[in-house]
Every structure is written in C-alpha cells, then in structure tokens.
C-alpha positions in Angstrom: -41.4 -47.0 0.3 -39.8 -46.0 -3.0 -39.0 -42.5 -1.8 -37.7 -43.6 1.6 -35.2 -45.9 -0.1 -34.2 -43.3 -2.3 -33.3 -41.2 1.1 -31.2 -43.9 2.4 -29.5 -43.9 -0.6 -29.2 -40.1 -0.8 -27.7 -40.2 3.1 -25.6 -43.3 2.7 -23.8 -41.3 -0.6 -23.7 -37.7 1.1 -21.9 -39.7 4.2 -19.4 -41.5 1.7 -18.6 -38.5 -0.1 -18.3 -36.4 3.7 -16.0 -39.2 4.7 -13.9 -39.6 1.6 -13.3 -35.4 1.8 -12.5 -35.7 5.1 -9.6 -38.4 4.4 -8.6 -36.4 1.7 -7.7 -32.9 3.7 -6.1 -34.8 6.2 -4.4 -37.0 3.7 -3.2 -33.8 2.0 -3.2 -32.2 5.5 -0.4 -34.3 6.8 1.5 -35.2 3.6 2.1 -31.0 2.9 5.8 -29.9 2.1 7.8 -26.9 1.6 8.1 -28.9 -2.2 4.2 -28.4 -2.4 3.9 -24.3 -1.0 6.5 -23.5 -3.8 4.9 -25.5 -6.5 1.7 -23.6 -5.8 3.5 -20.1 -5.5 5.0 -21.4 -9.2 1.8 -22.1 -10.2 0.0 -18.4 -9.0 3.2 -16.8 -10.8 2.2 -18.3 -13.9 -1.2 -17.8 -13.7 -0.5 -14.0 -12.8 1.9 -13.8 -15.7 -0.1 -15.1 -18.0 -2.7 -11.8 -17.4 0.2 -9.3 -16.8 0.7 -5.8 -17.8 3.4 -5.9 -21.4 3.0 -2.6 -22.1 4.2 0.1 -20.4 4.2 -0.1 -16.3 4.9 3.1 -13.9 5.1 3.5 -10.3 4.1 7.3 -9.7 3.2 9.4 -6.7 1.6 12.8 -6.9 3.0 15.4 -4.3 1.9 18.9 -3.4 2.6 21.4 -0.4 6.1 20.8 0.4 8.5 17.9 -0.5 7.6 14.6 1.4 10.6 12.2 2.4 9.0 9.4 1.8 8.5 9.9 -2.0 13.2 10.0 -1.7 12.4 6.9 0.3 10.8 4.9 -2.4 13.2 5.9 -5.0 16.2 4.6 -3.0 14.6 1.3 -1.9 12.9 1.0 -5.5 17.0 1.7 -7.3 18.5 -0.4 -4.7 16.0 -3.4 -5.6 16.3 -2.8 -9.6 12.5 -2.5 -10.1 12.1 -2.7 -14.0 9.3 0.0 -14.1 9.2 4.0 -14.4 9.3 5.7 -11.0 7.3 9.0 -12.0 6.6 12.1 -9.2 4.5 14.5 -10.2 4.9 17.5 -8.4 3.6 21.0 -7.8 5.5 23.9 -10.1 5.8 26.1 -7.0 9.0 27.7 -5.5 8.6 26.0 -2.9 9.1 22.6 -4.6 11.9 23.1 -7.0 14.7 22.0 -4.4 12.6 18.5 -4.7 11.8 18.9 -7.9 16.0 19.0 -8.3 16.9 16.5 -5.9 14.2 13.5 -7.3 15.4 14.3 -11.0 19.1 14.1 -9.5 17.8 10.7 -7.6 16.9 9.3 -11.2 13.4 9.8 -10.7 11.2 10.7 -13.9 9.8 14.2 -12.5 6.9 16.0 -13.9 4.2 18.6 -13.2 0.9 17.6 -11.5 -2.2 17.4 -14.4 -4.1 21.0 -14.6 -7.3 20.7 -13.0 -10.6 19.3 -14.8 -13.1 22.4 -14.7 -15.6 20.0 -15.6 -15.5 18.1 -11.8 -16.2 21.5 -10.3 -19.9 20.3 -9.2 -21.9 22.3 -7.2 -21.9 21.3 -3.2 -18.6 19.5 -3.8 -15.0 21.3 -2.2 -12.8 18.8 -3.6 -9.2 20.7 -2.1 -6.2 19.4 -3.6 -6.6 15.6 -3.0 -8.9 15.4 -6.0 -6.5 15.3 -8.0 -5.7 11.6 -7.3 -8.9 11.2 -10.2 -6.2 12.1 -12.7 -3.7 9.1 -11.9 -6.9 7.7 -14.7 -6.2 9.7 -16.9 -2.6 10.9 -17.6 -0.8 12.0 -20.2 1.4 9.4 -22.3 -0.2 6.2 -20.7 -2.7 4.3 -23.0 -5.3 1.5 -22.7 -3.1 -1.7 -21.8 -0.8 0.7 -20.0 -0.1 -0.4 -15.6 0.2 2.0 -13.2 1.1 1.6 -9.5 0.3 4.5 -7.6 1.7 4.9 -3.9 1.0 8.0 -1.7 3.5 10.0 -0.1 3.5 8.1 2.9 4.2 4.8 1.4 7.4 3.2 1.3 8.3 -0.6 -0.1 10.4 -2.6 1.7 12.0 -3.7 -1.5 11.0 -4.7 -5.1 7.3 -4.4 -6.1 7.4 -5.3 -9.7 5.0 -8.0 -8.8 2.2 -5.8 -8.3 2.3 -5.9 -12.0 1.2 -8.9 -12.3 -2.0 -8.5 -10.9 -4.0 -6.6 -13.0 -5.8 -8.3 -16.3 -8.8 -7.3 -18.5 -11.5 -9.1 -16.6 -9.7 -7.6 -13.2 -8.1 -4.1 -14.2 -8.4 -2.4 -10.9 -6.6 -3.5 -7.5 -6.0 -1.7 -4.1 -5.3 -2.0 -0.3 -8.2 -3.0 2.2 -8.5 0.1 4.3 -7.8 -0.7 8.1 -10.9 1.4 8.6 -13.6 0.6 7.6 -12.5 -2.6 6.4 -15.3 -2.7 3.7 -13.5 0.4 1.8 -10.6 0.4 0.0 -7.6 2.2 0.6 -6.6 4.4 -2.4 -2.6 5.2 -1.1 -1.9 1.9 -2.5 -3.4 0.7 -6.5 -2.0 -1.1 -9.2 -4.5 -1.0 -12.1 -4.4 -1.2 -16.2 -5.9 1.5 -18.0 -8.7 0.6 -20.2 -11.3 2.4 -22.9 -12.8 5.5 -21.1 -11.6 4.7 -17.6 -11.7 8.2 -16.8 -14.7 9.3 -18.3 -16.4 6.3 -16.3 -15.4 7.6 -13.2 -16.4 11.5 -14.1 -19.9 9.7 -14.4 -19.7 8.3 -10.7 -18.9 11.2 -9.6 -21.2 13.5 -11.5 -24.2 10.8 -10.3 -23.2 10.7 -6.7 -22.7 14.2 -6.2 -26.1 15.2 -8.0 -28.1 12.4 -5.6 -26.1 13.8 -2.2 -27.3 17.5 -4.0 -30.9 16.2 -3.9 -30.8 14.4 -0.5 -30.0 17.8 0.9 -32.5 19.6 -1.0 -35.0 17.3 0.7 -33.4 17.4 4.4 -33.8 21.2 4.1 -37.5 21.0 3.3 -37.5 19.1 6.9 -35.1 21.6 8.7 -32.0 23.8 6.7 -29.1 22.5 9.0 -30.2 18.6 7.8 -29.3 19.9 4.4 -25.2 19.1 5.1 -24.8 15.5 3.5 -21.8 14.7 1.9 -20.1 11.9 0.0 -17.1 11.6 2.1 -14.5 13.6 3.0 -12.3 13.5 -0.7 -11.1 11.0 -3.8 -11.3 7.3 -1.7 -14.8 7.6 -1.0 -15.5 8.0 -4.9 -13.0 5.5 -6.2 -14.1 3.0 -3.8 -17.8 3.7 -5.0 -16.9 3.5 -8.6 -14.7 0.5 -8.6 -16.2 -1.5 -6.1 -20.1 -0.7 -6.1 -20.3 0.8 -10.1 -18.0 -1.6 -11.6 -18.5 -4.5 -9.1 -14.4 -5.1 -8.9 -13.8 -6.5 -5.2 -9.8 -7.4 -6.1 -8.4 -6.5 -2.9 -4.5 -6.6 -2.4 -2.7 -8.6 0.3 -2.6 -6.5 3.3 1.4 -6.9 3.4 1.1 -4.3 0.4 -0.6 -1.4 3.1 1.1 -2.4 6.7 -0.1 0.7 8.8 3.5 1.7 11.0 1.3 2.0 14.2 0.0 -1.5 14.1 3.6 -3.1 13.0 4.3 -1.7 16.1 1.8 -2.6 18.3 1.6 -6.0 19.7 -2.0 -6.6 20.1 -2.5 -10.2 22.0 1.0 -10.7 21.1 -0.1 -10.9 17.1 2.5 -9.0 15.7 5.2 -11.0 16.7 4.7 -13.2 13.8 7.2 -11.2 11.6 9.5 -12.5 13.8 9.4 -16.0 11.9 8.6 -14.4 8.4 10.8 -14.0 5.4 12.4 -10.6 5.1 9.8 -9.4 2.0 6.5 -10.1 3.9 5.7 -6.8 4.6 6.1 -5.4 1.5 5.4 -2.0 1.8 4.5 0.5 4.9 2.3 2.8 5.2 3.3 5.7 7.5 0.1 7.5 8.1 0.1 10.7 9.7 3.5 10.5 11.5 5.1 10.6 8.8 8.5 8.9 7.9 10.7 11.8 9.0 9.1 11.5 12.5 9.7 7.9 12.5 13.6 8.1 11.3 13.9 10.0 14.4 12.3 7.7 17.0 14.5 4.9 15.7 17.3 7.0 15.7 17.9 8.9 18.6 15.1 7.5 20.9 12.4 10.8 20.3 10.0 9.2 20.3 6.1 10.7 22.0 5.7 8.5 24.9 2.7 6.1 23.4 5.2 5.0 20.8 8.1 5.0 23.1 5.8 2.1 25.1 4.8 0.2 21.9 8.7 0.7 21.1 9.7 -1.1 24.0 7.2 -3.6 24.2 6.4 -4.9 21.5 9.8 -7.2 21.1 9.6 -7.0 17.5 13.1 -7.1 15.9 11.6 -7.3 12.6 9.8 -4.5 13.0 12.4 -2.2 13.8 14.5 -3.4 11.4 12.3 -2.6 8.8 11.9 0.9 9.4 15.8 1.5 9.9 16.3 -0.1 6.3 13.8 2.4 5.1 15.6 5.4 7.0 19.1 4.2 6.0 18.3 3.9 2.4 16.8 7.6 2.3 19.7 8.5 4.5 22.4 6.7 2.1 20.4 8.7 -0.9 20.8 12.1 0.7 24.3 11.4 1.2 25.3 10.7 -2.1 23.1 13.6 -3.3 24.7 15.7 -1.2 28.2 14.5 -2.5 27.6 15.8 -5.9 25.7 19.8 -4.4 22.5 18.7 -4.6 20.8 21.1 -2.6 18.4 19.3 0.0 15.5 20.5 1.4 15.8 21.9 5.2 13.1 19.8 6.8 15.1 16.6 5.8 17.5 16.9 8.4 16.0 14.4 10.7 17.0 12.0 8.8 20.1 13.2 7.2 22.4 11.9 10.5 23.9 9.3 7.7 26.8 7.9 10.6 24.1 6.5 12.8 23.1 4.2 10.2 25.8 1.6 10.3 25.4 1.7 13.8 21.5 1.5 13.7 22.2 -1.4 11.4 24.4 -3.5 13.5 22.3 -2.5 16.6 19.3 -4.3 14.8 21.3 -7.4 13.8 22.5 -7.9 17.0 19.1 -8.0 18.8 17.8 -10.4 16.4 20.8 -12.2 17.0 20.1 -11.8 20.9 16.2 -12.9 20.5 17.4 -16.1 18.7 19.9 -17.3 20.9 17.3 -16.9 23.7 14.3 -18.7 21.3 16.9 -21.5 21.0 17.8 -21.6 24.6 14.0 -21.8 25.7 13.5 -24.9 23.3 16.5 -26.5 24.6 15.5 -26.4 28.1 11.9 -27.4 27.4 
C-alpha cells in the first residue's frame, strides 16, 4: 500500500512538473520579441568574448600551383569590411607565382613563403602530394601558444567581416571547423579558426604517425589473405587526419555554423524550394562561400556574361534566388574593383584573371541585381495584398 501511494505521488508530481513546462514554452513561446533574440545574441557575444583570442589573430591561406582568384577575393572583401586581423598568404617561391606574389603584397596582403617540408612525416605507404602541407598551418613560424588563426582555402571567399570567428575559440575549446556537406560526420578543413596551444603540432605528428603505422599493418595482414587486399589507406590527404586528431584523438566536436562553409552549388540549387530562405535573411547570413571545384573565376563568368554549363544555367534560372546572385556578383565586383585599382598603379596581373577583370560590367551587374530584388518584392507584396 505504502509503495503504491508513493507512485501516485511520483505520477501526480511528474504530471505537475510536465504541465507547468508545458505552460512555460508556450508562455515564453508566444511572449518572444525581436527585444529578446538581441538580448540573447548580446548575451552569446559576451560569453564568446569573454573566451576570445587577445593575442595575436591571422587569417592565412596557403596557395601552390598557380595564383587562385579567390585568395584576391578575400583580400578585397576582408579591406573593404576593416577586419582587424593579419591577412597572411603563403605562397610557393616559384616563377610562376611571383606575378601573385607581387600583386597580394601590392593588395596589402602580408605575403610569405609556404613552410619547407617536415622530413619526419615522410612515413612509409603514405604519398602525402602537396596538400599535406595544410599540417603546418599548426605549426608556423612567429605564432605562439595563445596565438588565433583562421585558415580559409583558396576557394573560400567571406561575404564580409569575419573577425567574429575569433571569438570562438577558448582553452577548453581551441579547435573549430566547418561540417563537411559530405560526409556530414567529418569536418571540413577549408574552413578553421583555432588557438594554438603547447605542442599542438607535435600532437598531431603522433596521429598521424599512429594512424599511418595501424593502416601499414592492416595491409600487411590483407596481403597474407591475397596481395591486392593490401591497398588500405587513411583517406585521400590532410582532412581525413585532422578530422581524426581533433575530433576522435582530442574528442573536440565544435563545429562551425554552416553559414561559415555555404557550398556555391547548393546556394544555388533550390532543393524543395529550401533555398529560398535567403530571400528573407539579413545580408551577412551566409558569411562565407565555398566555391568548390568550379572555381570563382568560372563563376564570375556565369554571372557575368551568361556562360554558364547548362546544369548551372537551369539552377541559374530556377532557383529565383536574388540573394543568391547577389552574393556572388558582390564577390566578383570586389575582386574586379581590386584588379582595377592594381592595375591603375602597373601592377602586373596574372593572365588567367581576365574572366573577371571586365570591371564596366560591374555597376551594371549591380543595379541588375538590385532591381530584381526590387522586382521580387513588389510582386511578394502584391500577392499578400490580394490574398
């Protein structure tokens, strides 16, 4: 009898308490304000400041091969929104790049050579190619524990000022990135903010010294079964190891907003009519994007002059996305307006930016875009009206 009455009791207080959270969220539900969502953006600011980066902060980009517009891109966009941190490229010391090596350090950008190799990540069954050297944004020269670096690849371009990326980095949370749109589970290593702490690097070197020795024996054992079972690999390059080390090694699962890693294809794809949601978004939602294997040049082009290969030419035209459209224009004007003004003082550009060096389409482009947002309001309004 005593225990039943002591269930009654349990249900009747687990009922009260379900029924009192209920009328709370819809209490708070219905009584939310514009007042309250800045209050609590206030109080994340001051919670993020109050773990911050104070010492030194960098946004840097490492670029080999040949000279990548978007890299020109960032340093426009990142001037024209007075970001208060270092831009640094560090670049190959080939022929080939000392037109770009000329025009960044004419663009204001803090240019210097890409770290030597570390002879002590050669590892047997490992071909690392050049992308390995992304393990050395840990462990570069001048920055120091406390130090916060944002590092962007080539093919990343903010839509504005990113100096709050800053912010989220702190000693119990060092290490950030992008979710990577696939898999979802990794993370995407074109876009990290982290601070630099006691033997970062040498941490890492360990991962990777420990993952590539257990893939080494995983073959060994495959080729005792058959010799072409003896081809495992950790990935394909650095994201596979970073994500290992960071996420799996060091048990860090900070992942960044995925407005800070907007893959171009999928801004422009409407799927189940998703996308148009930038259309009713402030102008710094997406904050930066991520131009993937087309490539910004390509992309300045389509917007420009309409060349566009036919699957983007349908996403192009159906997606209805202003927004969209005018994001990318911003982006090509402001590498456009940089190459002018470079140009203005003999600069010497590189050939292959000449797709996007047609600086007179850009007021056009400009007003072109206003005036189709323009149009696509009017015609929002109108609807309402006559519903």
């Amino acid at each position: 009898m005593v225990a039943l009455r002591i269930q009654v009791i349990m249900q009747r207080v687990f009922y009260a308490g379900l029924v009192c959270c209920c009328l709370s969220v819809t209490t708070r539900g219905n009584s939310i304000t514009s007042d309250d969502v800045t209050n609590r953006s206030k109080t994340l600011q001051i919670r993020q400041n109050s773990n911050s980066c104070l010492q030194r902060r960098a946004i840097v980009s490492m670029m080999w091969g040949h000279c990548k517009p978007g890299v020109l891109a960032t340093a426009a966009i990142l001037q024209q929104s007075h970001t208060q941190a270092q831009h640094i490229v560090y670049l190959d010391e080939g022929p080939q790049m000392k037109e770009c090596w000329n025009m960044l350090e004419a663009a204001n950008v803090t240019v210097k050579p890409l770290p030597l190799g570390d002879k002590s990540l050669d590892l047997p069954g490992v071909i690392w190619k050049r992308r390995a050297r992304k393990f050395y944004l840990f462990n570069l020269e001048g920055f120091v524990p406390g130090d916060c670096i944002v590092s962007l690849d080539t093919d990343v371009v903010p839509t504005g000022n990113i100096d709050e990326m800053f912010d989220f980095p702190s000693k119990e949370f060092p290490f950030w990135a992008a979710s990577d749109p696939d898999p979802t589970f990794q993370l995407n290593s074109g876009v990290m903010v982290f601070q630099i702490y006691e033997n970062m690097y040498e941490e890492l070197k360990a991962t990777i010294t420990y993952t590539t020795s257990k893939t080494n024996q995983i073959n060994q054992e495959n080729a005792k079964v058959r010799p072409e079972f003896a081809k495992t690999r950790f990935a394909d390059g650095d994201q596979a190891y970073v994500n290992f080390h960071f996420a799996v090694v060091k048990g860090y699962h900070n992942v960044l907003s995925a407005r800070y890693n907007v893959i171009v294809t999928q801004m422009l794809t409407s799927t189940r009519g998703r996308s148009s949601l930038l259309l009713y978004t402030p102008n710094d939602f997406i904050k930066m994007v991520h131009y993937t294997s087309g490539g910004l040049s390509n992309r300045c082009k389509c917007v420009a002059f309409g060349s566009c290969p036919d699957t983007d030419k349908i996403r192009w035209r159906n997606t209805g996305i202003s927004k969209a459209r005018e994001i990318i224009t911003q982006q090509c004007c402001a590498v456009s307006d940089l190459i002018v003004a470079l140009k203005a003082k003999d600069i010497v550009i590189p050939a292959h930016f000449r797709t996007i060096e047609q600086a007179f389409v850009c007021p056009q482009l400009r007003n072109y875009h206003k005036r189709q947002t323009e149009l696509h309001w009017a015609n929002e309004n109108l609807t309402h009206t006559e519903n």
